[in-house]
N, C-alpha and C positions, 0 to 999 in steps of 0.2 A: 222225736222224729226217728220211729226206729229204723235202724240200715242205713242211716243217713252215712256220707261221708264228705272228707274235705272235697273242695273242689282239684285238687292237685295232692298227688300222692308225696307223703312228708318223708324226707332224708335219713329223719331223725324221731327218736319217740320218748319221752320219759313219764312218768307220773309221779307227779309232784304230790297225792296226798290232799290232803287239810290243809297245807301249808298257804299264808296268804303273802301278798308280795311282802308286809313287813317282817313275815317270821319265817324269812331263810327259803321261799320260793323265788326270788331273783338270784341268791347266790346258786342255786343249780341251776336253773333257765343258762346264765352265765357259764357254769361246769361245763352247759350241755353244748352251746351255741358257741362256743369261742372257738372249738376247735372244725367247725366247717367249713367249708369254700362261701362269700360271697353269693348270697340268690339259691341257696340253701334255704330247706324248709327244715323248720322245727316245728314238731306236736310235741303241747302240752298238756296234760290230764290232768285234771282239779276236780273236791269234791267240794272247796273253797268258794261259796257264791261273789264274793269281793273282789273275787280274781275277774269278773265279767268286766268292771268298771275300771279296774288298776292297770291292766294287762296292756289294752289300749293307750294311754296314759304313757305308760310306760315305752308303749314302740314309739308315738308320736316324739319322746324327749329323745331317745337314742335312735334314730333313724333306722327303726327295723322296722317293716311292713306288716302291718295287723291282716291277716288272710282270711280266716273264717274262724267260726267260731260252730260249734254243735252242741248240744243238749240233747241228755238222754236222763231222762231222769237226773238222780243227785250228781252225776257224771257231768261235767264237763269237758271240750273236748277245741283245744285251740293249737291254730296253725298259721303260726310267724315267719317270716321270710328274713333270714340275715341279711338287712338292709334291704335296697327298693326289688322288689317284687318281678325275676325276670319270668324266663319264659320255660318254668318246669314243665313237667309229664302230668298233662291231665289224668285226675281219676275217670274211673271208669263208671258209677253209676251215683243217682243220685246225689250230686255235688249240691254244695249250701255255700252261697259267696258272703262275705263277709255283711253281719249287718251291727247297723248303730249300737252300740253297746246302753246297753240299757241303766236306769240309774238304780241302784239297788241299796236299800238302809244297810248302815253299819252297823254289826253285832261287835257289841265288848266282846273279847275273846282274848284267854289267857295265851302269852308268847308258847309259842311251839315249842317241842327239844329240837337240840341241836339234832342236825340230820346228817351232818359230816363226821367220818371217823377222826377220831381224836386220836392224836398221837402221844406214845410215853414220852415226857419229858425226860429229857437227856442231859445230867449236868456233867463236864469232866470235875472226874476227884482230883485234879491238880491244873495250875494255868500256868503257862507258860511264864519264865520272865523276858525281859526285852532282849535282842542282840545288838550287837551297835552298830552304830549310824554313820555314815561320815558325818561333819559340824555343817551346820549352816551361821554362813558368815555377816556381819553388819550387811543391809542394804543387800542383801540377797533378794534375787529378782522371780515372783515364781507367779503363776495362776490362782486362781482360788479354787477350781475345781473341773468343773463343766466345760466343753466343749464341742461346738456345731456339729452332731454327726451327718455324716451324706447318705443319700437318700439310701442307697441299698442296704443299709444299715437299719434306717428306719422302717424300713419292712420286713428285716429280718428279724426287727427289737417286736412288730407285730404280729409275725409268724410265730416267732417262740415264747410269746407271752400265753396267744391265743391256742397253742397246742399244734401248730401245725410244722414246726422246724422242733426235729432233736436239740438235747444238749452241746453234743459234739459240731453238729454244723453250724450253732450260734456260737461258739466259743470260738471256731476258724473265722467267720467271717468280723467276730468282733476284736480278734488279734488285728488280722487286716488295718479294723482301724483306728483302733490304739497304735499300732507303728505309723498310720500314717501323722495321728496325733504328737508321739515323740520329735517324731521327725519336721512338725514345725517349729514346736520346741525347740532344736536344736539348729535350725536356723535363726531362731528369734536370738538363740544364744543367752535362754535363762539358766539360772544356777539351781531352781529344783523344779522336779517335775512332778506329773499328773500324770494320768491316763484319761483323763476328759472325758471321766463316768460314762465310759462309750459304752458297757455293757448294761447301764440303767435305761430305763424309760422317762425316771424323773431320778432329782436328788434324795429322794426320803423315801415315797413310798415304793422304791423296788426291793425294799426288806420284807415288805408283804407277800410277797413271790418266793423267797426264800425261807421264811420262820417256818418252823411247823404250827402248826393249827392256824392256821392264816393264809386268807386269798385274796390276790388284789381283783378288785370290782369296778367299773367305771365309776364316776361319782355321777352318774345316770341314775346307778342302780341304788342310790343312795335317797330317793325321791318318797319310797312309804315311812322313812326313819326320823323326816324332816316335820317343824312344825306347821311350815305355811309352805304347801307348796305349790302354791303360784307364787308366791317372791322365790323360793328357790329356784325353780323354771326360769325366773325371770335376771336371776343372778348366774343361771347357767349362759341363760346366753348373750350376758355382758362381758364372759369370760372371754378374749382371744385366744385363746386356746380351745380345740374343739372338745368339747366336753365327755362328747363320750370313748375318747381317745387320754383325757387321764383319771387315770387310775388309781385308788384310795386302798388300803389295807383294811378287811374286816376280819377281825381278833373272833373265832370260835370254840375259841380252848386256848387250856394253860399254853406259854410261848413257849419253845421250844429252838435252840440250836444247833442243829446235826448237820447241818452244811453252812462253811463259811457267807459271812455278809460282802466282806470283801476283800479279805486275806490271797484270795487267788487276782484279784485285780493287783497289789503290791508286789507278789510274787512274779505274774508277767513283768509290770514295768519295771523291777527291778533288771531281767533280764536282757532291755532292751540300753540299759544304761546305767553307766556308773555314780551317775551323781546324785543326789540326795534324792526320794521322793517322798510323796505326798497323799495320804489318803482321806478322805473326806467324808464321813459318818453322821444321819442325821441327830438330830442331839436326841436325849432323853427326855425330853419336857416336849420337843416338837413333836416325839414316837406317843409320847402320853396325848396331846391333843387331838393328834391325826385319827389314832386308835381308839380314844374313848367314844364311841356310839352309842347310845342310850339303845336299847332292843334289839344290838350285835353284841359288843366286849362284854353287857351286863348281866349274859348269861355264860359268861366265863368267867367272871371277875365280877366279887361283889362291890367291889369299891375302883375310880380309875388309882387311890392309891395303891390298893393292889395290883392292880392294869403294869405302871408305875413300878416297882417294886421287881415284876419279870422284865420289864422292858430292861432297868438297867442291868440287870445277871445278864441277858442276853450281847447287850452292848457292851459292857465287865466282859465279857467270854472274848469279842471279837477284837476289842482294842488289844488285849493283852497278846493275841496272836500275830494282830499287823504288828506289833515293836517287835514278839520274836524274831518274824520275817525278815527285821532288816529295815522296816519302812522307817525313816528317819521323823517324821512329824503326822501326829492322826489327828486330823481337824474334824472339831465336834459343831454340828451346820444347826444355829437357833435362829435364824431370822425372826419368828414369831413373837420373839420375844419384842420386840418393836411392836408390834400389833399390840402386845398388852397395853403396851403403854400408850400408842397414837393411834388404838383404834377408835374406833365411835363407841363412846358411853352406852350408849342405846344398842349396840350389837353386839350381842352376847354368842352368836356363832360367825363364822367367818372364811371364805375358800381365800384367804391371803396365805401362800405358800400351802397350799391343802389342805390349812388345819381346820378341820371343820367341828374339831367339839369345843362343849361349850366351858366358858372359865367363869373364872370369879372375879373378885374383887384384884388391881391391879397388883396391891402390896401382898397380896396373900397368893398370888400365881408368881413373882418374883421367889420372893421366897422358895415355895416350893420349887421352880426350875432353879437354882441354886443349890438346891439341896441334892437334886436327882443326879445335876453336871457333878457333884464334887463326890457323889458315891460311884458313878459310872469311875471316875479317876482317882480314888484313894488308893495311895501308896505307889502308885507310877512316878513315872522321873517325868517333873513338870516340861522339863526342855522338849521333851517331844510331844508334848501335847499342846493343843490349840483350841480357840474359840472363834467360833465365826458370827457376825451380825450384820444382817443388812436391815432392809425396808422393803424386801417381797423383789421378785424377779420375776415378775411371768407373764411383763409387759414392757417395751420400748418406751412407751406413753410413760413421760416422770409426772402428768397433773394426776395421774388416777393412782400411785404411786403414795404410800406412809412419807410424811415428813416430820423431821423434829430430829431436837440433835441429843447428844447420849446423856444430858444430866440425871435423865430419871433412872439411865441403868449403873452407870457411874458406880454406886455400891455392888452392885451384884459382877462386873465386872474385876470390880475389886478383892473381890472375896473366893472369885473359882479357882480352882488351884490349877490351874493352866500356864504354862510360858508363854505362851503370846495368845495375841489378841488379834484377829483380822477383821477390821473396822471400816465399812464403809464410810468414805470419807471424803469423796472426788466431790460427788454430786452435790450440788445448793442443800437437797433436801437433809440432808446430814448435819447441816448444822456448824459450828467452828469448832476447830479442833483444841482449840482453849481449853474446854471443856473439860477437858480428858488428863490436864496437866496433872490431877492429886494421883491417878492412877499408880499403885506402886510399882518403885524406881524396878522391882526385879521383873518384870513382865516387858515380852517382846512386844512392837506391836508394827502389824502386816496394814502397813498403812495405802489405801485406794488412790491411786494419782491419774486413772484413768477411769472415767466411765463406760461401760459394756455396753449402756443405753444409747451412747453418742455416736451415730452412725460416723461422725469424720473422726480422724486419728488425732488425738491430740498432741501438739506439736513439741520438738526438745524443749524448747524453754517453759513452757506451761508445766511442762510435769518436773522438771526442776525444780519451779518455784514450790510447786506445793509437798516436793520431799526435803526443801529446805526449810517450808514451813512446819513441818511433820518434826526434824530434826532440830528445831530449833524450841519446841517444847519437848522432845522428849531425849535428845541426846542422841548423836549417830549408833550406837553402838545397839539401840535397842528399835534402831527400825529398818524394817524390809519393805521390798516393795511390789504393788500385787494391784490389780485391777478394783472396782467395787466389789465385783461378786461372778460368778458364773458368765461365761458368754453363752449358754444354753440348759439352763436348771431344768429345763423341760424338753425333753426330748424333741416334740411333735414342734415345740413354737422356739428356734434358737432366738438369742437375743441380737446375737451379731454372726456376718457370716464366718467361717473357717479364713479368709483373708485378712479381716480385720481383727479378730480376734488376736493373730500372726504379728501385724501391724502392730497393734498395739502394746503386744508385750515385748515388740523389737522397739521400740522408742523409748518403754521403760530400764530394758537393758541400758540403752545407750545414756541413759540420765545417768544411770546409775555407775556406769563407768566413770565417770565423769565426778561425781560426787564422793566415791570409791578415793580417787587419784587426789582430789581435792583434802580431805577428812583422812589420808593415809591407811587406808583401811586395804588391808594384804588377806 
């Protein structure tokens, strides 16, 4: 149709090439369309015939409006609406409104190159050692991490993801609410703090935003990489969280560290207070999961050992900077590690906490995350470091929720060179804390006396009983006390509000005063 044109003049223009949705024509569609206003048109140009079937497909999963489509010869010629379809400037002649996309055979075809510049890898020729911390004391009361952000926050976490808020205005507006964060803190009257990951969108993959050679993509755009996708489709949208609002890291070159992961988050909170704090790092075995893609990382990386291998130099670079800083304790976040063990035998992929690559056999991914955790922290001082494990966070609902209690990690807990341990422990589905008695005597451990899940406050005596259960296998001296996990690991879906979160950690102070006075602990 020659002289054809959209029916509505497009905002936006790029040409994507040969490129088909699984070889790196979604991560620039993404590039191109993140940073526009809402009812915003984008043209796409393809000489990719796949893209007629995919493209479609692909706005239906992420709620962008499929607009029209032209043919000009090998030329293709498509116009998508960022989200539903309002009321732009018609073109002027000849418009072609959108028609059925037609069903067209697939050609084998070799993965594309990478189409994104590749950054030098940057290692410093020296790391930092730690500076010191104040102590944290028996039955020290703190968060695990995460924290409900309020809403103007959450669109400014979507403004500056998507390209459309500078640096310097998301770092004002997320000071904002990190003070406001401190500041319930310090009514709740804990002895260490957080900054309540107020500057993430989630707890893991906002590394992907940060590394070089690395973009975060919705897990939309995740859909030509997959091998059934109608059950993916169909597991997106069992997710409560809106899908195409979180966001996955795709690795297209060697990693890279030129800007902190979160050395400036410990640096504010230290600022805002004197008492100990607390930084929170996804682990290296979850960065391995989340990161290994079959037809993204594996034209970076021929192996995800290799994947593996940068992830911790990068993780290695960042811990060593937060202990400079002053940060008294960097807690390394493995939840998935639970998924190995109490996933379903039969699912070999998984969005439980984002990790979506695939693993192996359970003893031989134990293993390997063991390996990864104890190189990311060789030769650190164990008292500042930490491990964290839950059973997934990125639902209220505990029946849809991992259960099973920690016998099968019990070695590999045993053996990472960390000083404490933060263990989900409140909730039924954890299991009893018996369990846990061989743990060695020299490991802390951040024991959960309240669930984040449990919309009511659990009351003084409830969380007494279960930190004198806690204490009474492992000795006062080696336990602190701390929620299960996150009140909002996910940005977009918190798990409790900013009130109760408050609540919460105000009842576990007050236990713990209480047990403090009891067990003589100064």
């Amino acid at each position: 149709m020659s002289g054809a044109q959209h029916p509505y003049t497009p905002t936006a223009s790029f040409d994507g090439g040969d490129l088909d949705c699984g070889n790196g024509l979604l991560l620039l569609i993404r590039k191109h369309i993140d940073p526009l206003a809402p009812g915003a048109l984008l043209e796409i140009l393809s000489t990719e015939s796949s893209v007629v079937e995919d493209l479609p497909a692909w706005c239906r999963l992420t709620g962008n409006a499929f607009v029209s489509h032209i043919r000009q010869g090998a030329q293709h010629r498509f116009l998508v609406s960022k989200g539903p379809l309002r009321e732009p400037v018609p073109a002027a002649v000849d418009s072609v409104p959108a028609a059925a996309p037609a069903t067209l055979p697939r050609l084998h075809k070799e993965p594309a190159p990478i189409t994104q510049p590749i950054l030098p890898v940057v290692i410093p020729p020296q790391l930092p050692p730690p500076a010191p911390a104040p102590t944290i004391l028996p039955l020290s009361v703190m968060g695990i991490g995460s924290w409900p952000r309020p809403l103007w926050l959450l669109r400014a976490l979507t403004d500056h993801v998507e390209g459309r808020m500078s640096d310097d205005e998301f770092t004002q507006t997320a000071d904002d609410a990190v003070r406001l964060v401190v500041a319930a803190q310090q009514r709740a009257r804990i002895d260490v703090f957080t900054d309540g990951e107020q500057r993430r969108d989630n707890y893991a993959s906002f590394v992907g935003g940060l590394l070089d050679n690395c973009q975060l993509i919705p897990i939309t755009d995740l859909l030509p990489y997959v091998d059934d996708t109608d059950e993916f489709a169909r597991e997106l949208q069992a997710l409560d969280v809106p899908a195409g609002k979180v966001r996955h890291p795709a690795v297209f070159g060697p990693l890279g560290r030129r800007h902190a992961l979160a050395v400036h988050e410990g640096t504010f909170l230290r600022q805002l207070t004197s008492a100990p704090v607390k930084v929170a790092l996804p682990g290296p075995y979850l960065l391995t999961r989340t990161m290994w893609m079959e037809c993204i990382a594996d034209r970076a990386y021929a192996t995800r050992e290799a994947l593996a291998q940068d992830i911790v130099r990068v993780l290695r670079e960042e811990v060593h900077f937060l202990l400079a800083a002053g940060v008294a304790l960097v807690q390394l976040d493995e939840p998935v590690l639970t998924e190995v063990v109490f996933g379903r035998a039969s699912q070999n992929r998984t969005f439980m906490c984002g990790a979506l690559g695939e693993k192996r056999e359970p003893a031989e991914e134990l293993a390997f995350a063991e390996m990864l955790i104890n190189c990311v922290v060789a030769g650190l001082p164990r008292d500042r470091l930490a491990l964290h494990v839950c059973r997934g966070n990125w639902t209220p609902d505990e029946s849809v929720a991992l259960a099973g209690d920690y016998r099968p990690l019990v070695p590999l807990l045993s053996h990472v060179n960390v000083g404490t341990l933060f263990l989900e422990l409140c909730t039924p589905r954890a299991g009893e804390v018996d369990v846990l008695t061989d743990l060695p005597q020299e490991k802390r451990i951040g024991v959960g006396v309240v669930n984040q899940k449990c919309a009511s406050v659990e009351s003084f005596d409830e969380v007494v009983a279960k930190a004198e259960q806690a204490i009474a296998v492992f000795g006062v001296e080696r336990v602190l006390l701390t929620p299960d996990c996150g009140f909002a690991t996910f940005a977009d879906n918190p798990i409790a509000s900013a009130v109760q979160a408050e609540q919460k950690l105000a009842v576990i102070k007050k236990a713990a005063q209480l047990l403090q006075q009891r067990y003589h602990i100064k």
